[in-house]
N, C-alpha and C positions, 0 to 999 in steps of 0.2 A: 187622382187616384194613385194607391202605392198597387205598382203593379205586381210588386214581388210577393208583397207580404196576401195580394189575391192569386195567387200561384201558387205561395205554400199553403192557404187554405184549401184551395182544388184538391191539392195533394195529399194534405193529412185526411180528407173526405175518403180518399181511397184507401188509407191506410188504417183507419179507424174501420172503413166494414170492411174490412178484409179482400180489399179488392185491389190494392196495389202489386200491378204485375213485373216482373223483373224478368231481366234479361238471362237463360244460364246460357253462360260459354262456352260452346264444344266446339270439338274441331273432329269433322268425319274423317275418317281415314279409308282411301282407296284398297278395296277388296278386305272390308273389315264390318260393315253393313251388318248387322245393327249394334255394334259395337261403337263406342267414339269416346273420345278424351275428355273430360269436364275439365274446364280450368276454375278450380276452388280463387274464390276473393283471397283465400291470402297465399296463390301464386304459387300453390303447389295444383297436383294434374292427377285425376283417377279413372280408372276405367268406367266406364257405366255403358249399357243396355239403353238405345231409344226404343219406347214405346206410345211417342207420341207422333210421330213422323207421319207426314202425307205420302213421304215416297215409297206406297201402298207395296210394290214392287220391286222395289231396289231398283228398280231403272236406272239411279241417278250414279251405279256403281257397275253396270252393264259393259262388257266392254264393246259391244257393238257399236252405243252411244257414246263412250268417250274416244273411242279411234273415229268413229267421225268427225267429233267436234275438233279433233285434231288434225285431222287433213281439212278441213275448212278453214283453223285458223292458220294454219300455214302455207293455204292456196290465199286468204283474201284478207288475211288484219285482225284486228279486233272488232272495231265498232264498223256499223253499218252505212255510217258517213251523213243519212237523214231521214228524212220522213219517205213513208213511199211513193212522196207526189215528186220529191228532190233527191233522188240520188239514191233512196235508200229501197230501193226494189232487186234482188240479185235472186240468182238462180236458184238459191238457196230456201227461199221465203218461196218461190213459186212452189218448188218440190214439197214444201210441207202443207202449201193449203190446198196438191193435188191430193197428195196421202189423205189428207182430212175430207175433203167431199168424197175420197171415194170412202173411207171406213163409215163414213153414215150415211153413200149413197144420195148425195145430195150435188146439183150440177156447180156449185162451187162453196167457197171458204172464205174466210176473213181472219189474217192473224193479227190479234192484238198484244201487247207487252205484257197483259193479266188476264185471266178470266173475269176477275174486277172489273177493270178497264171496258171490257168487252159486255159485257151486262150494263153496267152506266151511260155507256156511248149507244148503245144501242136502241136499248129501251128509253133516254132520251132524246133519242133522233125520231123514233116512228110517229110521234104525232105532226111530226113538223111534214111527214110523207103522208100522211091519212088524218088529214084535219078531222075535227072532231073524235082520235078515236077514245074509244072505254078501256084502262086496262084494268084487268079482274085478276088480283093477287093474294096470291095463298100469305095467310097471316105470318108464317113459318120463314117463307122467303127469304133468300140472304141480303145481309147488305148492300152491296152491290147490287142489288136489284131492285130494292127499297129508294135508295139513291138516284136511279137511274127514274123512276116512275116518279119520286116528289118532284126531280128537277126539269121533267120535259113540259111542265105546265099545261097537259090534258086532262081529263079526268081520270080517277081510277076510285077503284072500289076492293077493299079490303075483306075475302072470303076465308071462315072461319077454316082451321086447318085440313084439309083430304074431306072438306065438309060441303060431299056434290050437292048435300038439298040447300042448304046456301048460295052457292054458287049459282044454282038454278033460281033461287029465288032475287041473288041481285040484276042477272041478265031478264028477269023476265019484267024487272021493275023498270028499266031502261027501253029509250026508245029504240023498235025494232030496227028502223034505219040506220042506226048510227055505226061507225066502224067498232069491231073489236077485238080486243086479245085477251087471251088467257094466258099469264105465266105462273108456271111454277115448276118445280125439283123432279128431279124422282128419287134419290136418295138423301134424304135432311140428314145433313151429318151428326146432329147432334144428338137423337135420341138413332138415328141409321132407321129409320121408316121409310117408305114407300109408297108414290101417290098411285092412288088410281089411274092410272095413267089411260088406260081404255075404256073408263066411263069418262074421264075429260075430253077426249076427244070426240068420244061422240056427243058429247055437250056440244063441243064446239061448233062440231058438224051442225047439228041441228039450230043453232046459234047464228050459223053463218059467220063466227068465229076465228082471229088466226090462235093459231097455239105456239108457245115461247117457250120453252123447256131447256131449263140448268141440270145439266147431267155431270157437273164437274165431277162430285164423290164417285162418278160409276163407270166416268169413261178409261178403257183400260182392265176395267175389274168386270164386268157382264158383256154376257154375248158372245156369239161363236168368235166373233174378231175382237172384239171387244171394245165394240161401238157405245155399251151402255144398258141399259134397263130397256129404252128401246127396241135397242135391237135385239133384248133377249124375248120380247113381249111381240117381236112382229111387226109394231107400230112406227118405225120413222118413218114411214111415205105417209102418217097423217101428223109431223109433227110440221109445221111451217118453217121455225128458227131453233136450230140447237146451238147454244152456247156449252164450250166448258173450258176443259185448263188442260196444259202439258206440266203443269208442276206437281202435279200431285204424281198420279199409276206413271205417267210418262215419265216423270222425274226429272223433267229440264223445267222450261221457265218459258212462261207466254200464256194466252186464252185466245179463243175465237168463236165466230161463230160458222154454223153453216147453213144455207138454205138454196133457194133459187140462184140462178144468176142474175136476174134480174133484181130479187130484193139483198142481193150482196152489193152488187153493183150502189144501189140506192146509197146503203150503210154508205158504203167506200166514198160517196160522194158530199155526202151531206152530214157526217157525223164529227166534229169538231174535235172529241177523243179519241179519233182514226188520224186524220188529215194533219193535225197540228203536232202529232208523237213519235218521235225518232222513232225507228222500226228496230228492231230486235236484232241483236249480231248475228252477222251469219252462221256464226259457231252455233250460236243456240240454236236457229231456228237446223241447222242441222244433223245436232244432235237429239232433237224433238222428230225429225222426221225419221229417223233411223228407228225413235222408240216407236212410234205410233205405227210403224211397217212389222216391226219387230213381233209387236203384240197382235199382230192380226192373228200367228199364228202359235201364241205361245199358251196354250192351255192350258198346261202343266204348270204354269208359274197363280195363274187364275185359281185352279183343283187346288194348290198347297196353301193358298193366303185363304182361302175358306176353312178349307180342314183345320187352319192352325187357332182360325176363330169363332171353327165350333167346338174344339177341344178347350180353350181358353173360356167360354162364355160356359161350358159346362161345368167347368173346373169351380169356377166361381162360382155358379149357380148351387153347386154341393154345398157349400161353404154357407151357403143361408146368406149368400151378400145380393144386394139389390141390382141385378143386374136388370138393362134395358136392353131388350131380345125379340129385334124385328128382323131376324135372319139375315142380316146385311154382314159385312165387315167389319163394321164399325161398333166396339163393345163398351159402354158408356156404363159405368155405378154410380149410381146415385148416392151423394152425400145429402146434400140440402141445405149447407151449412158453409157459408163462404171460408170461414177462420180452421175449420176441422178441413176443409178443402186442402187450404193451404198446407196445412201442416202435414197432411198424411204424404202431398207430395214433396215436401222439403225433407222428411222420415224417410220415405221411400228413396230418394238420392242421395242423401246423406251417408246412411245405414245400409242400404240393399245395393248399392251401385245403381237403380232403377230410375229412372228419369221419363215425366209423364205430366204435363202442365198440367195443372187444375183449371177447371171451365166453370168461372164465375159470372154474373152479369158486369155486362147487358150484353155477352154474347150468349147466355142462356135467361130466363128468365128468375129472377130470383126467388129463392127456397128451391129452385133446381139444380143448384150446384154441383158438379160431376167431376172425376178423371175416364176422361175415354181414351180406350188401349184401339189401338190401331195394329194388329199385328199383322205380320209378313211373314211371305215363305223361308227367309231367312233367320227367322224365329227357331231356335232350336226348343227341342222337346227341354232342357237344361233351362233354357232361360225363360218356359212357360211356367217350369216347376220354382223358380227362383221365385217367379211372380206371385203368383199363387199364396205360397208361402208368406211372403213379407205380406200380401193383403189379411190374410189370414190374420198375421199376429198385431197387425196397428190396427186394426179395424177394433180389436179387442183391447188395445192401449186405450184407443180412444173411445171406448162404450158405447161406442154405435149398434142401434138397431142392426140385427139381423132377418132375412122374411125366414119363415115359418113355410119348411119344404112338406109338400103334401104327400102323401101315400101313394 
């Protein structure tokens, strides 16, 4: 075989549908959030506007969090030295998965190096803890969680999206003995919708059921602490397992889960993607602890990343642009169109100083193709109106449909 010339075939496949993704080069600047430097290919440097950032909060510019991670690294080193069966357990890593069981009330935690990581290890470790079981997964579900249920070699059963009479109807086709779980989200990033999350449980209940919920999009951003969708709904004492991430609202780096102590303890023992993975620098995990303390009480920072994107999603909406509007944070327009994708956002950073990946497949499905604006409280009124604007005029460079605003 010519391996090459099957590489540069892969590759022109992506570039021909428009689906070749590239790397842009910025460099964030300390107390400059949502500001940062693009470094253009040919080696000059312009200001631009991020609007595609998970760091929902600016956390990752807080200085609560970064004067932590700086008496951490200069109390303990850089790296953590190993796994947390070898050396790599410190005081630091305990402090963050106390912070975590308590913000979602649950008697312990589990820090992994990703929320990835932590959805993969997890979800393929519990069949090997509950032989036999069923897992029942929302079609919407992320990667990482798709991942983690092909490779535990149990069964599972794939329910059509927030679609409980599905749901109901693949549990009721299965045998009532057998073990089960139900995973899924509460906020899908992509279109920013929300599961039922209190008819699933009482599915499950009635089921006899556990329930597995990815709350990465929400943890941080809902709820009086900001435990999640959850804990804004009342429901984490019937979730079993909450999975999510410190990289995103936290704005450090890591995932975990939370539940029992008893089925942490499990994970911690038997899950191959815990046991075998050097554990997370001290620094980090203590600058994730400082955020996740930080945000129990910071509501105002929650009140301003809302308001800036229902001002944002309204803005748009006048505009006659396709916006997707399930009252989340997250404001996603619909293109449709992989090649007009691309281009409006290489326009938009080019031309606007505005920088916003384009979401092509197969991380959405295709003819769904989108830019989703992710804004923060650090979003000035200036850089909503800048936005606005440049969508306004390429939207009309490029002759895209606009929806038809009702009376």
């Amino acid at each position: 075989m010519d391996f090459n010339a099957t590489l540069d075939a892969a590759l022109k496949r992506l570039h021909d549908e428009g689906r070749y993704r590239t790397f842009i080069d910025i460099e964030r600047r300390r107390g400059h959030f949502p500001k940062a430097l693009w470094n253009r290919p040919d080696g000059t440097q312009s200001e631009i506007t991020v609007w595609c950032g998970n760091d929902y909060l600016g956390m990752g510019q807080n200085p609560v969090v970064l004067n932590a991670m700086h008496e951490a690294i200069d109390a303990t080193g850089a790296g953590s030295g190993g796994t947390r069966n070898i050396s790599g357990t410190t005081v630091y890593h305990k402090r963050l998965e106390a912070e975590i069981a308590d913000l979602h009330q649950k008697e312990a935690a589990l820090l992994f190096t990703s929320a990835y990581i932590a959805n993969d290890a997890t979800l393929s470790t519990l069949p090997k803890l509950f032989p036999g079981l069923i897992i029942y997964s929302d079609e919407l579900n992320h990667a990482s969680m798709i991942e983690g249920i092909k490779r535990n070699g149990g069964a599972k059963r794939i329910f059509k999206h927030n679609d409980l009479a599905d749901l109901r109807a693949k549990l009721e086709a299965d045998d009532p003995e057998a073990p089960k779980l139900i995973a899924f989200e509460s906020v899908y990033s992509m279109d920013g919708d929300i599961s039922p999350m209190e008819a699933i449980c009482d599915i499950a209940q009635e089921f006899g059921a556990l329930t597995y919920l990815d709350e990465v999009h929400a943890v941080g951003m809902y709820g009086p602490r900001g435990a999640g969708v959850a804990e804004k709904l009342g429901l984490m004492g019937r979730i079993d397992i909450i999975n999510a991430t410190l990289a995103k609202a936290y704005g450090v780096m890591g995932g975990y889960i939370a539940a029992s102590a008893r089925m942490v303890d499990a994970i911690r023992s038997y899950a191959p993607g815990f046991i075998f993975t050097t554990s997370v620098p001290p620094a980090v995990a203590a600058g994730a602890a400082a955020s996740v303390h930080y945000l129990k009480s910071a509501q105002d920072l929650r009140d301003k990343q809302q308001e800036n994107a229902r001002i944002l999603k309204t803005r748009l909406k006048a505009l006659g642009l396709p916006i997707i509007d399930h009252g989340t944070h997250i404001v996603p327009v619909h293109v449709g169109d992989p090649v007009h994708c691309k281009k409006i956002s290489d326009m938009l950073l080019e031309h606007y100083g505005i920088y916003v990946q384009p979401i092509n497949f197969p991380t959405v499905p295709r003819g769904t193709e989108r830019l989703r604006f992710t804004p923060s409280p650090v979003h000035s009124p200036e850089d909503i109106d800048r936005l606005v604007k440049a969508m306004d005029a390429l939207w009309s460079h490029c002759a895209l449909n606009r929806q038809e605003l009702s009376a």
